[in-house]
N, C-alpha and C positions, 0 to 999 in steps of 0.2 A: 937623180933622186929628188923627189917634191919633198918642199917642208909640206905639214901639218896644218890644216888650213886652223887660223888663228880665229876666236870667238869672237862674234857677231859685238861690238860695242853697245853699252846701254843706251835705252832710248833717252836720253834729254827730255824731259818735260819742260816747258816752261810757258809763261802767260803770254797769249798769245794777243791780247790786247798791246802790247804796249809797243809791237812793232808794226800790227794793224794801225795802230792810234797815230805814231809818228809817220805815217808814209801815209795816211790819208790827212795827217796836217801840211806837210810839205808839199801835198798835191793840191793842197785849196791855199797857199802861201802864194805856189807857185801861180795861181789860175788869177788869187787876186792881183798881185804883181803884170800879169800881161793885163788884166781889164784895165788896171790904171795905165797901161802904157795906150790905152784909147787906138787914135788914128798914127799913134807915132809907133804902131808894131805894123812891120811892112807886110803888105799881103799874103808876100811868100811865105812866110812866120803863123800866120794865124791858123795852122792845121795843130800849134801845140795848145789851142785852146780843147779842144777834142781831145787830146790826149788827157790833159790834167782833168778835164769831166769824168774820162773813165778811169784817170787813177781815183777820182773820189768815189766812185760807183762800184768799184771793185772792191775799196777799204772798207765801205760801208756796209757791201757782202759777209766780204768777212767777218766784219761784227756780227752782223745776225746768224751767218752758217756755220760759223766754226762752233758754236756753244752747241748750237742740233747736230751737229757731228761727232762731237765730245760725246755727250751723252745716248748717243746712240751708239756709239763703241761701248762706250760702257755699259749699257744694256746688253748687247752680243758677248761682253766677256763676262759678264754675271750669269746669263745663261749656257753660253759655254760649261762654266764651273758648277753650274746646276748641274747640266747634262754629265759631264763629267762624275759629278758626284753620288749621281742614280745608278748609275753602271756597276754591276757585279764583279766584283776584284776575279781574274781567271787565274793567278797564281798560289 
């Protein structure tokens, strides 16, 4: 016999800056850290300069897309409840 499947958990909101903020400072910590190691970062090593670029490039995304994404949800569930609320009750 199956249990009951249990309810979906609430969604968590929270601000989405601040974990944006700290992963694109640790990625530009990280990027100055290898620039100051100049010519004493060995060859083989210098493909994590490219990485910490595009952790900064991705953080910085973030910041700009997540606020157009916020608000464009929230446009779709405004009009959702619009549409919702035009509809003829059938009961």
């Amino acid at each position: 016999m199956r249990k009951p499947r249990q309810p979906d958990p609430d969604v968590h909101e929270s601000d989405y800056r601040v974990p944006a903020g700290i992963g694109t400072l640790a990625w530009t910590a990280a990027l100055v850290v290898l620039l100051a190691l100049g010519e004493d970062l060995p060859e083989s090593e210098r493909w994590w300069i490219g990485v910490c670029v595009t952790g900064i490039v991705l953080g910085v995304f973030g910041f700009l897309y997540i606020p157009r994404l916020l608000r464009r949800r929230a446009q779709a569930a405004a009009r959702a409840d619009e549409t919702e609320s035009d509809r003829p009750d059938l009961h």
